[in-house]
MMTF fields as JSON, N, C-alpha, C and O atoms, coordinates in Angstrom:
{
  "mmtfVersion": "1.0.0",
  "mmtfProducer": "UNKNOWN",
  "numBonds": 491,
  "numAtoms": 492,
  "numGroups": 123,
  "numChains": 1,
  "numModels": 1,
  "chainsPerModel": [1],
  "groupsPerChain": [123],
  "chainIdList": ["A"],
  "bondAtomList": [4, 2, 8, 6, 12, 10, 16, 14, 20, 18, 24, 22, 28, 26, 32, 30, 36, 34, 40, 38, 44, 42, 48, 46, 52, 50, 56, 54, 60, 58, 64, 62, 68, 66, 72, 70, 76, 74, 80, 78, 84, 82, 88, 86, 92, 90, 96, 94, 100, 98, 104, 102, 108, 106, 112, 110, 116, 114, 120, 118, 124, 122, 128, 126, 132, 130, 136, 134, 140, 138, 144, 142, 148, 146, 152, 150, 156, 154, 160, 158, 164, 162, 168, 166, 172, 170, 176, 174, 180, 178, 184, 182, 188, 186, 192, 190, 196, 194, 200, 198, 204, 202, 208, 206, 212, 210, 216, 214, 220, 218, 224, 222, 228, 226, 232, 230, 236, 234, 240, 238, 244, 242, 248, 246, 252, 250, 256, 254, 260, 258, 264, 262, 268, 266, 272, 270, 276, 274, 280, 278, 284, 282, 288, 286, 292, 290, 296, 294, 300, 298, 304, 302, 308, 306, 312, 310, 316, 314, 320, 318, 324, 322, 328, 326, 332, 330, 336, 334, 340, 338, 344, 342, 348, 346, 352, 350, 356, 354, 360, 358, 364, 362, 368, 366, 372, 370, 376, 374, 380, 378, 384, 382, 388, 386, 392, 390, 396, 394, 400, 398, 404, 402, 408, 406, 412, 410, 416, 414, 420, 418, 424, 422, 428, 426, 432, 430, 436, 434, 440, 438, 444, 442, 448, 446, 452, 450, 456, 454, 460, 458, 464, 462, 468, 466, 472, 470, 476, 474, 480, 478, 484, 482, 488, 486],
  "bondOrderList": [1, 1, 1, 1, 1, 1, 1, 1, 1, 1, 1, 1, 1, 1, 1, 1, 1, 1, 1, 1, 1, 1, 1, 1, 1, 1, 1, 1, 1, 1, 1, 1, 1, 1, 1, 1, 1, 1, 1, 1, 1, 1, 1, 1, 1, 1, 1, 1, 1, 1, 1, 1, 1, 1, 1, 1, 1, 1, 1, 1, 1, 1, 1, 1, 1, 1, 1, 1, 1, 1, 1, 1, 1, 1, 1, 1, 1, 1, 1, 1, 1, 1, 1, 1, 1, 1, 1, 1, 1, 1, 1, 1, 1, 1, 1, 1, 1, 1, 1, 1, 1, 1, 1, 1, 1, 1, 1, 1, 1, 1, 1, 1, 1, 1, 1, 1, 1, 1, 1, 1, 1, 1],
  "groupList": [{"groupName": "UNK", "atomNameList": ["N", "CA", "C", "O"], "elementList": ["N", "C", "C", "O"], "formalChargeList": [0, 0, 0, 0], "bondAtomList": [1, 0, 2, 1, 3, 2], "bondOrderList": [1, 1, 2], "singleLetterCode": "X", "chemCompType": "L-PEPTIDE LINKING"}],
  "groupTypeList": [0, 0, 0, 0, 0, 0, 0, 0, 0, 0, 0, 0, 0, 0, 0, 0, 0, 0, 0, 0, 0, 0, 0, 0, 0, 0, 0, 0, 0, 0, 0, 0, 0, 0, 0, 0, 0, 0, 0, 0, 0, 0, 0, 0, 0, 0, 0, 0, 0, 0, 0, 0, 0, 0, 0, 0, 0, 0, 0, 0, 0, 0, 0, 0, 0, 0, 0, 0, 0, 0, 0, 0, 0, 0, 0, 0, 0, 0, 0, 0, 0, 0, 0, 0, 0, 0, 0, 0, 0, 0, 0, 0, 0, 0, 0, 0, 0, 0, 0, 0, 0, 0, 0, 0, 0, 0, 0, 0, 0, 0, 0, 0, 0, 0, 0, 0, 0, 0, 0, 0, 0, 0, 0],
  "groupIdList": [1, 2, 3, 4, 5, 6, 7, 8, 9, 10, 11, 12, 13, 14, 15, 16, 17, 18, 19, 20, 21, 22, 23, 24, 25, 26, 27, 28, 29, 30, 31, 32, 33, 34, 35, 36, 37, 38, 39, 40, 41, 42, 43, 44, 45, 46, 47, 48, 49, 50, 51, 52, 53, 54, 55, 56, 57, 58, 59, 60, 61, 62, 63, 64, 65, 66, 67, 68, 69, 70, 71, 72, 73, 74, 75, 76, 77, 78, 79, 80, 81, 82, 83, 84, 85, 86, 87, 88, 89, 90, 91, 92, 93, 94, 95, 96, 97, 98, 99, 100, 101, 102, 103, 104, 105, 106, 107, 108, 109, 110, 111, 112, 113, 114, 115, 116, 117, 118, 119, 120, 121, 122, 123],
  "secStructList": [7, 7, 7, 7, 7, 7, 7, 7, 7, 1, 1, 6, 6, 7, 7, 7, 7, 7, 1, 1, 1, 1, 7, 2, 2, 2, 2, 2, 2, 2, 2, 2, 2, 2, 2, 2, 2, 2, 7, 7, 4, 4, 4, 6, 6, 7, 1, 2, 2, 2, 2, 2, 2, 2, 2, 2, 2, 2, 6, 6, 1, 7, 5, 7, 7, 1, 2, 2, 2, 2, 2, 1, 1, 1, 7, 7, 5, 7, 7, 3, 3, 7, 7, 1, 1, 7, 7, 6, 6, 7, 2, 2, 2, 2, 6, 7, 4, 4, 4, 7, 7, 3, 3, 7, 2, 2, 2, 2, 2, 2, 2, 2, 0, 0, 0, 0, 0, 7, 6, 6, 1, 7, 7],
  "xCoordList": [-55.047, -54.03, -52.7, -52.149, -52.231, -50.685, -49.291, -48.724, -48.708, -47.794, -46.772, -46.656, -45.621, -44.227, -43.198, -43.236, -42.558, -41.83, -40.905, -40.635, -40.199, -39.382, -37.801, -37.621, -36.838, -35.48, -34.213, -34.588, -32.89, -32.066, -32.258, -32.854, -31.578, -31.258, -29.779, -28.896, -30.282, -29.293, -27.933, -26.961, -27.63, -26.545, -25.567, -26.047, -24.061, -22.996, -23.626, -24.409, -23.335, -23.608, -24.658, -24.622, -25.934, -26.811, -27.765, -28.048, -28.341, -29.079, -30.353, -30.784, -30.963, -32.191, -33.41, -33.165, -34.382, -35.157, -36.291, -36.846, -36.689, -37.53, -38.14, -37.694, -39.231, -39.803, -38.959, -39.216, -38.133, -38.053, -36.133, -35.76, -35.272, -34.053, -33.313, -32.424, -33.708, -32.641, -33.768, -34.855, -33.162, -33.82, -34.101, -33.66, -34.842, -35.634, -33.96, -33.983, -32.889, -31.734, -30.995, -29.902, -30.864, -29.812, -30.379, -29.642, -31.868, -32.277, -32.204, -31.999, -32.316, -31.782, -30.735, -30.394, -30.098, -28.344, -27.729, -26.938, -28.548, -28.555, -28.993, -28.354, -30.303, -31.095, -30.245, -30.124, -29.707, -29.023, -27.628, -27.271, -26.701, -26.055, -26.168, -25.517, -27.342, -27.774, -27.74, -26.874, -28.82, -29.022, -27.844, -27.788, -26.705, -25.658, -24.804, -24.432, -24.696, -23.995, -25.253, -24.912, -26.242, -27.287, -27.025, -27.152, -26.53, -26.896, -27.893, -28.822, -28.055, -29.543, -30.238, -29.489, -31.266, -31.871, -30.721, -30.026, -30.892, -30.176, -28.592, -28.033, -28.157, -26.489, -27.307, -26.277, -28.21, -28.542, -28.742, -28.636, -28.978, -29.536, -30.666, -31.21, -31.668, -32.884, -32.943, -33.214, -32.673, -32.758, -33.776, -34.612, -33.679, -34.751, -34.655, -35.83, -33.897, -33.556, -34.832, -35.956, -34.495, -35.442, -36.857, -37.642, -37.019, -38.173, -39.108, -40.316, -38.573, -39.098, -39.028, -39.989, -38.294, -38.629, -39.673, -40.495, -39.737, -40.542, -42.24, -43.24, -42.286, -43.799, -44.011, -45.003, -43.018, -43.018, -43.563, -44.459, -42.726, -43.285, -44.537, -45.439, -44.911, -46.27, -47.18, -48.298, -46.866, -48.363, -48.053, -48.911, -46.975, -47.103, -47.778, -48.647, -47.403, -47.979, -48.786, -48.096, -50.31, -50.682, -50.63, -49.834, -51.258, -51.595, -50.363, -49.438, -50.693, -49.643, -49.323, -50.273, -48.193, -47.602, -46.949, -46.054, -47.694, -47.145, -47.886, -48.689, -47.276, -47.674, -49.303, -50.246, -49.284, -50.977, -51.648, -52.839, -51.187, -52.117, -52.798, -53.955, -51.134, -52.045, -53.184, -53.852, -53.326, -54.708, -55.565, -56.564, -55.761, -57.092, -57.501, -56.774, -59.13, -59.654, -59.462, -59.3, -59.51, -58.703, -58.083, -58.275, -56.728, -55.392, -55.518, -56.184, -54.74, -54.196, -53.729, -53.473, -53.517, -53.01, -51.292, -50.873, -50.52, -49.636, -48.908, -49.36, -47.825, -47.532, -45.753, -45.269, -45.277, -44.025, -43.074, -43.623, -42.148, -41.286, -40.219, -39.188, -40.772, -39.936, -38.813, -39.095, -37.182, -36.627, -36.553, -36.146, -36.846, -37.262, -35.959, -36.242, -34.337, -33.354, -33.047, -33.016, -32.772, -31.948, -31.356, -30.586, -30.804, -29.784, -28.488, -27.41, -28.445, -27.595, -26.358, -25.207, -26.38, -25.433, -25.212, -24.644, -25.654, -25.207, -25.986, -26.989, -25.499, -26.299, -26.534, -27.646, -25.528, -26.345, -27.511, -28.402, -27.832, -29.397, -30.096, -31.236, -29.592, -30.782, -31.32, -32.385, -30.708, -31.62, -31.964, -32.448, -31.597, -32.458, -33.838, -34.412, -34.479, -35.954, -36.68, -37.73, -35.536, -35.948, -36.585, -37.536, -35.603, -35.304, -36.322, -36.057, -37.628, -38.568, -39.72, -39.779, -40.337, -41.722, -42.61, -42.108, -43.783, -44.686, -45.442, -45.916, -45.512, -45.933, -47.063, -46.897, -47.65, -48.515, -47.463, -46.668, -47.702, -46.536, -46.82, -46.083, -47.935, -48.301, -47.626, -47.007, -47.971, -47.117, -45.785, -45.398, -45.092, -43.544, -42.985, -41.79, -43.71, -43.196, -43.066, -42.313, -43.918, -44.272, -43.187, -42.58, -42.886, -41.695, -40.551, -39.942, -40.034, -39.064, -38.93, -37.87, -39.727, -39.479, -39.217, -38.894, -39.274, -39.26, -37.985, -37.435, -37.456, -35.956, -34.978, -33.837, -35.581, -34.45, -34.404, -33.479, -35.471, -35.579, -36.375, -36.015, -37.109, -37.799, -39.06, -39.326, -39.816, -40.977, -40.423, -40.871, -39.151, -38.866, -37.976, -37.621, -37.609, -37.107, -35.296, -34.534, -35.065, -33.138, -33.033, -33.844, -31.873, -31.347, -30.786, -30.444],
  "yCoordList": [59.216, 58.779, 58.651, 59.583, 57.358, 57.012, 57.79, 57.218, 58.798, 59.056, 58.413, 57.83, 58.434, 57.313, 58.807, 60.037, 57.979, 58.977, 59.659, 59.259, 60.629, 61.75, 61.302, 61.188, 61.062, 60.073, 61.813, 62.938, 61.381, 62.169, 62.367, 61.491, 63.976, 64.353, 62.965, 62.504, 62.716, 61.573, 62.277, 61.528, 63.967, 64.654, 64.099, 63.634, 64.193, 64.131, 65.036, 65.871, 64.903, 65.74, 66.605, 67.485, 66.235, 66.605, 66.253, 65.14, 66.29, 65.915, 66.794, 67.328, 66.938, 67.729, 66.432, 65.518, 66.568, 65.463, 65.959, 67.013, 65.147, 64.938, 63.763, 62.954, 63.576, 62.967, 62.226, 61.241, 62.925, 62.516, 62.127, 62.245, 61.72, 61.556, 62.743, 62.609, 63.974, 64.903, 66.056, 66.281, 66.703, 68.004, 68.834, 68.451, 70.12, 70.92, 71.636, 71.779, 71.868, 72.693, 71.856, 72.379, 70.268, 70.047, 68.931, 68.482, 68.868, 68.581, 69.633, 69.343, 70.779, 71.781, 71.67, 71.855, 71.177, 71.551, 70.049, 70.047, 68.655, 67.844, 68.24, 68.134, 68.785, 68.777, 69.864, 69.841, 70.802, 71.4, 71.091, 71.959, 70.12, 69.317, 68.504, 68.459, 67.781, 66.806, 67.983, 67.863, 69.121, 69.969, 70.492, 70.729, 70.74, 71.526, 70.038, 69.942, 69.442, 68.125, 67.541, 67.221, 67.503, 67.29, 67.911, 67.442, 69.315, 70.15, 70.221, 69.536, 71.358, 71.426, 70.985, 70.953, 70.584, 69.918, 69.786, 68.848, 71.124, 71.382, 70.567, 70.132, 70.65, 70.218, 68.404, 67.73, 67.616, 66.633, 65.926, 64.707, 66.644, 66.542, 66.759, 66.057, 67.743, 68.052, 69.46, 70.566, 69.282, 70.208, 70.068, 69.165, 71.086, 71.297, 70.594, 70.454, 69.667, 68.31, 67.333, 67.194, 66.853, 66.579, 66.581, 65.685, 67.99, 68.355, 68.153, 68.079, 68.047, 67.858, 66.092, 65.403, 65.724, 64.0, 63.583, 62.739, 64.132, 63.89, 64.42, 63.83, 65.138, 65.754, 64.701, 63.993, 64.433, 62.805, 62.007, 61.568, 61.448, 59.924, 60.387, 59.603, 61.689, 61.416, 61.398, 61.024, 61.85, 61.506, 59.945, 59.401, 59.2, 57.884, 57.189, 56.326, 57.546, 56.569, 57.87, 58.643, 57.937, 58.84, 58.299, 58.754, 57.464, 56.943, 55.988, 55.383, 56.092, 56.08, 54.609, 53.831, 54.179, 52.613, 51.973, 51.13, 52.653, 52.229, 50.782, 50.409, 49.927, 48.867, 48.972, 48.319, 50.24, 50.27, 50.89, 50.636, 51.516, 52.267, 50.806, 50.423, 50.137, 48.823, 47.845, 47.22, 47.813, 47.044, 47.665, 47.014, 49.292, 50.005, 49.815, 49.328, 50.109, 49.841, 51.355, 51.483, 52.372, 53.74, 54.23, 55.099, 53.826, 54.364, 55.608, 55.933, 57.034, 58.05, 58.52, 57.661, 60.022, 60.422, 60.135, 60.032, 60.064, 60.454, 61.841, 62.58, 62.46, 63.538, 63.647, 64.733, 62.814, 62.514, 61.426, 60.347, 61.548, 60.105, 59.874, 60.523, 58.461, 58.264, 57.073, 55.997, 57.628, 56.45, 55.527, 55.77, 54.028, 53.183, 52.306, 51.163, 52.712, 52.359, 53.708, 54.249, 54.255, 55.677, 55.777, 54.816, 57.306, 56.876, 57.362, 56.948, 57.888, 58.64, 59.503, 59.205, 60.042, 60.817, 59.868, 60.214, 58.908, 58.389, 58.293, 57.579, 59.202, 59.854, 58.231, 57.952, 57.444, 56.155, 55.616, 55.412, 55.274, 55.092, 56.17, 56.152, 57.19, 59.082, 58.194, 57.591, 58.107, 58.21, 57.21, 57.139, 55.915, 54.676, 54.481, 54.419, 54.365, 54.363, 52.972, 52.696, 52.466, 51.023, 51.198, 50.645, 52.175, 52.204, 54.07, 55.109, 53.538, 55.403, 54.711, 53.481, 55.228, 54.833, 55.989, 56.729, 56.407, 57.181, 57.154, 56.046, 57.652, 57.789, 59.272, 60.406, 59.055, 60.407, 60.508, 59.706, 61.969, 62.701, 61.884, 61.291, 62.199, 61.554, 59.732, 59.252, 59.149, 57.926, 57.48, 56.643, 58.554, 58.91, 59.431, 59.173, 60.477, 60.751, 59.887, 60.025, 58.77, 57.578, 56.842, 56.13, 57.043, 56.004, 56.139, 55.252, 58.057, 58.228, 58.162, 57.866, 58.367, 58.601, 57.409, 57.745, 56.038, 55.121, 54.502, 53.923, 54.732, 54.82, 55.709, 55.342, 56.924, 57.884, 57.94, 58.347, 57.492, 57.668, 58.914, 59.551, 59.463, 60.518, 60.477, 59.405, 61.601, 61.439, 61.121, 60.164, 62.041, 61.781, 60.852, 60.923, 59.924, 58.727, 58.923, 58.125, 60.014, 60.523, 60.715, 60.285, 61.497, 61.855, 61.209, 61.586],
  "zCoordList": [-9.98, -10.9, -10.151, -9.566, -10.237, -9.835, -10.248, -11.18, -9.834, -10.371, -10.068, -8.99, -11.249, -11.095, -9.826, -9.857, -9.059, -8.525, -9.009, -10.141, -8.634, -9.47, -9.323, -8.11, -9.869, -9.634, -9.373, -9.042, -9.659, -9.751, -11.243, -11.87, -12.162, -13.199, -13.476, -12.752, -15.13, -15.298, -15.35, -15.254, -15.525, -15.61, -14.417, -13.383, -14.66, -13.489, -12.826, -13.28, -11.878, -10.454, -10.153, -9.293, -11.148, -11.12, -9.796, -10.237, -8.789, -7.948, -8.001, -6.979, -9.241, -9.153, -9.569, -10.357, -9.034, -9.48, -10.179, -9.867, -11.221, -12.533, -12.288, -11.474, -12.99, -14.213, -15.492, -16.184, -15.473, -17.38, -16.861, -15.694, -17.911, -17.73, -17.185, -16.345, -17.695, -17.356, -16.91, -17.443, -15.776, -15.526, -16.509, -17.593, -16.53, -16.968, -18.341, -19.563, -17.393, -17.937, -18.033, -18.249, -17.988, -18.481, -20.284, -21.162, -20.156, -21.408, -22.257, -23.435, -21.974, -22.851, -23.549, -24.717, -22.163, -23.08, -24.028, -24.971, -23.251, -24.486, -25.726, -26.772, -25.566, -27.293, -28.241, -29.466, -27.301, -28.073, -28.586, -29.382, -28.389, -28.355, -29.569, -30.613, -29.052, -30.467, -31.866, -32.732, -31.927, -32.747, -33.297, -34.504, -32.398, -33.446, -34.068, -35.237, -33.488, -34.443, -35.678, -36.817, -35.35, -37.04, -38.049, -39.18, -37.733, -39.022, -39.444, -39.016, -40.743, -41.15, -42.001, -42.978, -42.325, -43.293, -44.648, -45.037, -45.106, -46.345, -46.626, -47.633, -44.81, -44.986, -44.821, -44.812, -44.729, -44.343, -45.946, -46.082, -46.872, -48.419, -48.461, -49.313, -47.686, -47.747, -48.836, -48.368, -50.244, -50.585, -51.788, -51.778, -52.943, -54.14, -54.811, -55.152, -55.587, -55.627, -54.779, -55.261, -53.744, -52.811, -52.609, -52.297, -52.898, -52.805, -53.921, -53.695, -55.258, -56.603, -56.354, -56.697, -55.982, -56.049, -55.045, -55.403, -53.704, -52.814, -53.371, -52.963, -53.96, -54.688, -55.519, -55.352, -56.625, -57.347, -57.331, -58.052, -55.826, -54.639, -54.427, -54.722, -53.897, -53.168, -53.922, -53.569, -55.28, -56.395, -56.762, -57.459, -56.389, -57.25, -55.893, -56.015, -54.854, -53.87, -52.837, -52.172, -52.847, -52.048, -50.918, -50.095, -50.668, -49.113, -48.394, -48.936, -47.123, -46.008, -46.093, -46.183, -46.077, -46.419, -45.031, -44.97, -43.868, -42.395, -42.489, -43.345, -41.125, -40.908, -40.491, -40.937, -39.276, -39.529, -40.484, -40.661, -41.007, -41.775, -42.672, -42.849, -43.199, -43.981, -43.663, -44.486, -41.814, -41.575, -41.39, -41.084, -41.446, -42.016, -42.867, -43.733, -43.22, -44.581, -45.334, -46.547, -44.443, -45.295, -44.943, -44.093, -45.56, -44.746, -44.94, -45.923, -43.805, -43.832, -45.064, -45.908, -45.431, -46.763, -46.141, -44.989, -47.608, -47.467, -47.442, -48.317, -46.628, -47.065, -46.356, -46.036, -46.271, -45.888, -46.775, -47.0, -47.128, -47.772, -46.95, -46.772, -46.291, -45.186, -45.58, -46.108, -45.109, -45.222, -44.617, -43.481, -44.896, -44.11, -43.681, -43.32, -43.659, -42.843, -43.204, -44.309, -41.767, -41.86, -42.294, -42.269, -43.473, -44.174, -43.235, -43.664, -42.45, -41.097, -42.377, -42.057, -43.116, -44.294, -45.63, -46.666, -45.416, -46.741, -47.684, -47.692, -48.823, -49.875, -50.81, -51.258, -50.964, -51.745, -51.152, -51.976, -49.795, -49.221, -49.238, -49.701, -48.785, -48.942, -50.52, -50.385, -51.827, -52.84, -53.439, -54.569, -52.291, -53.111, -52.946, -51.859, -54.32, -54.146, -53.164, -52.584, -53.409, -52.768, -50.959, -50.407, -50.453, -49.32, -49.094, -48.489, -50.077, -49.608, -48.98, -48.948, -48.645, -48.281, -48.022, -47.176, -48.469, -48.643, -46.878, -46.626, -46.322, -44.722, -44.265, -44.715, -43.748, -43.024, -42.144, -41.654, -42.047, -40.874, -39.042, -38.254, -39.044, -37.629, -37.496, -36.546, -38.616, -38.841, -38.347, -37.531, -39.333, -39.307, -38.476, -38.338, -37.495, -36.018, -35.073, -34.109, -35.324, -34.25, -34.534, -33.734, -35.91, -36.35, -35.716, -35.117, -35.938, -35.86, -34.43, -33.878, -33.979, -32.463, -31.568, -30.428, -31.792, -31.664, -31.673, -30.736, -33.141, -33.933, -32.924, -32.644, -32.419, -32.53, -30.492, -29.789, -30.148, -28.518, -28.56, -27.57, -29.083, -28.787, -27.762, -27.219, -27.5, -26.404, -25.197, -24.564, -24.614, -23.825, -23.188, -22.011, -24.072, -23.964, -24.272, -24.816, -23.812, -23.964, -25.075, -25.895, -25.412, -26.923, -27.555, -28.676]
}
């Protein structure tokens, strides 16, 4: 198996070499970075509220409403309500129904991760 070669850490004055954008300690100190500016679910509008509408959605729409799931002949369960334009704080998209979509978690990670640069792909 071919491995890709190992570059500099993308950090200033970092000269440690990786694999991935940032060395071992300085992806730390991005993710943690990212993490204290998110806040937490709850400060995001992930709350009981939320949670009673999301149980809602997933009995009105069980199964997964991804692009693949739709060219399976049996899509994935649902068990996520994903917003399908981030709402990034804004509580008028957080609760437009227009803008939910019923997703399997494995789905919605692929999604988000895609969306957000995840899997490695910088913060």
């Amino acid at each position: 198996m071919v491995m890709k070669p190992k570059r500099p850490c993308n950090h200033v004055g970092c000269n440690r070499l990786t694999y991935d954008t940032y060395c071992k300690e300085h992806l730390k100190q991005k993710r943690k970075q990212h993490d204290d500016t998110r806040g937490t679910s709850r400060e995001r509008g992930y709350t009981y509220r939320w949670e009673k509408y999301r149980a809602w959605f997933l009995k009105q729409y069980p199964l997964c409403m991804c692009d693949d799931c739709k060219k399976r002949a049996v899509p994935l369960p649902a068990n996520v309500v994903d917003h399908i334009i981030p709402h990034k704080g804004n509580y008028k998209l957080f609760w437009d129904p227009s803008n939910h979509q019923a997703m399997n978690k494995r789905c919605h990670d692929k999604k988000t991760a895609i969306e957000d640069g995840g899997f490695g792909r910088g913060i």
